[in-house]
C-alpha angles and dihedrals in degrees: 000000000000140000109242094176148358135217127190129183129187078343100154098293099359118109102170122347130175113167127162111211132198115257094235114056124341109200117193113200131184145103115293117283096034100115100265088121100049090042096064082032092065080039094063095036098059091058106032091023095212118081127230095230110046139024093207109091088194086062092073089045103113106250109273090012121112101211138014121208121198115191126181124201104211138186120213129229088247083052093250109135119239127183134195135196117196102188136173129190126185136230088268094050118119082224096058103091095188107041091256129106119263155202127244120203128170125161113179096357085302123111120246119218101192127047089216083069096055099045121093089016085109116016113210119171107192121198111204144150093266093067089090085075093074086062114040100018131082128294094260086072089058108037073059090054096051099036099046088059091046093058091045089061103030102027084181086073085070097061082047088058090048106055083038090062088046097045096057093030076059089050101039087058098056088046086057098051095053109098127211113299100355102108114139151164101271083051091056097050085055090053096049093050091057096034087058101049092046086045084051095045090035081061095062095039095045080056090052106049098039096057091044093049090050084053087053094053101054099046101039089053088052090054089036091066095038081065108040097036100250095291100111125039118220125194141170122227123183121223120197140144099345113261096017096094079057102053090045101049090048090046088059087039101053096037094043091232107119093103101057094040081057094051129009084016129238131298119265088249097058097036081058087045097056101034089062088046090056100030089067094040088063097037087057098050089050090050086044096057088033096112082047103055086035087064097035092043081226137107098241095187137038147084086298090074093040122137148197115225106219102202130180109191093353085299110116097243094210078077106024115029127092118236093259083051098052086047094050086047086049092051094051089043089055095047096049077048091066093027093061095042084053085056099057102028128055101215118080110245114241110238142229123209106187117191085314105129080058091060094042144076121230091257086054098046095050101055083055104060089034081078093054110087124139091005137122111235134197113198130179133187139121108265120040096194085069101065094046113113082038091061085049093061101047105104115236097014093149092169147001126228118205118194116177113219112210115167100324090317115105113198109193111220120243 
């Protein structure tokens, strides 16, 4: 699959933009705050809808602007077109009925109604600055990270997040209306009814997320020692509700079934199996912390405070890495990244490459576009005779593209 054109509307300081680009690789060029960064940003967000670099979908609206639409023009691997719209309005948007922000989906000219739907129709794996975060910064990065490839594989993930988050915003709210020293039965009642049903989704998405970041493990450390030579090891651990990676691990051992649920998946009857092992693991630690959320008014466990433990020679490197570390550790993260959705979809994803070949060595750069072949690749930065010998050795790189970005306005060279 490939981008034939893009189209932004009210996107940050875009106002309209309509720009055809070449199937091979697209290089955006200019001095900083000139729009090269929220170009391949709309670009990201019309086929993943969330951006990599906020949570706040208001944030990409064009200043003084209600709503931003970003639209993508695509061609299948089978050469039918497909084209996809990720929109947002806010509360003050002709097009809000009811006063509240809201989505905007649209895949061949129909609307989409899930977001589950939407997601993995087009794969993009972006590389940018703001990947450091998913080392030194706090869990929340990474739980993204992990979460984010997983939707892009199993969209159905998505729809497992989502009644998660409902699930504990429904208990939350019923923590925060208990008063001091009025617990009661029927309270209690209330709180085993939604500490059963998020034990029971905390189960599918525990499943999920250990075997993916065990996914991530294997193959970031491969590209991690292709990197660094060999001379540091780099591995991934996951860290959820305490005691339930145990009980997992011993379940596949025992059972010599870890190989196939890493690969073909488990059997109905194990994956029931596992899922009720680790469903009541889960029930009986949020039991356990009740009187404390009670008195807080928070939910102190559980998968929304999960982890992945990011280690370089068995030392966790958010305390104990150096910067060119932690950038060597985001590179291989973001390769397994595109390696893994490889594995499960048969269409190679396009790539962005924000602002990167600035922040790395040559070693470094040309791991990265080693990894290339056969994509189509989006790169920004402000001099194009700098990236020069890395776009050679990119494999099937038929043709460049070289756009210049000048205040919002991108004027393709002849």
């Amino acid at each position: 699959m490939f981008i034939r054109s893009i189209h932004l509307e009210n996107f940050r300081n875009y106002g309209r933009l309509d720009l055809d680009v070449g199937p091979s690789v697209n290089i955006f060029y200019g001095n900083n705050a000139q729009g090269k960064t929220n170009l391949v940003e709309g670009i990201y967000v019309a086929s993943s809808i969330t951006s990599h670099r906020t949570s706040k979908d208001s944030d990409l609206i064009k200043f003084g602007e209600n709503e931003y639409k970003a639209g993508l023009d695509l061609t299948d691997d089978d050469g039918s077109d497909v084209h996809l719209v990720s929109g947002y309005y806010s509360e003050k948007s002709s097009m809000s009925r009811s006063g509240r922000p809201g989505r905007i989906l649209i895949a061949d000219n129909a609307p989409v109604d899930k977001i589950s739907d939407y997601i993995g129709i087009c794969n993009i794996v972006i590389f940018a600055p703001e990947d450091l975060n998913i080392v030194k910064n706090a869990p929340a990065f990474r739980r993204k990270f992990l979460n984010t490839l997983i939707s892009k594989v199993s969209p159905s993930y998505f729809n497992l997040l989502t009644n998660y988050s409902r699930l504990l915003a429904q208990k939350n709210a019923l923590l925060k209306s208990i008063k001091p020293n009025s617990k009661s039965d029927l309270t209690d009642q209330q709180l085993d009814f939604w500490d059963f049903s998020l034990a029971e989704s905390s189960a599918e998405i525990i499943l999920k997320r250990y075997r993916f970041a065990k996914l991530i493990s294997d193959t970031a450390s491969k590209h991690h020692g292709s990197i660094s030579g060999g001379k540091e090891n780099l591995s991934i651990e996951y860290n959820t509700v305490f005691g339930v990676v145990g009980a997992l691990e011993t379940f596949l051992t025992k059972n010599s079934k870890y190989d196939d649920y890493m690969g073909k998946g488990l059997s109905e009857g194990d994956y029931g199996c596992i899922k009720g092992i680790i469903s009541d693991l889960v029930l009986a630690k949020l039991k356990s912390v009740r009187n404390y959320d009670i008195e807080k008014h928070i939910s102190s466990i559980g998968i929304h405070r999960d982890d992945i433990l990011i280690k370089l020679d068995d030392l966790e490197m958010k305390k104990f890495s150096s910067q060119g570390q932690q950038r060597t550790a985001a590179l291989a993260l973001k390769l397994s990244e595109l390696e893994i959705i490889k594995m499960f979809v048969s269409s190679t994803p396009i790539l962005i490459l924000d602002d990167v070949f600035s922040e790395l060595d040559k070693t470094r750069r040309l791991s990265l576009v080693q990894a290339m072949k056969g994509a189509q690749i989006f790169i920004t930065c402000t001099d194009k005779n700098m990236i020069g010998e890395e776009i050679d050795a990119i494999e099937g790189a038929n043709k460049t593209e070289f756009y210049k970005v000048d205040g919002g306005i991108i004027t393709k060279e002849a």
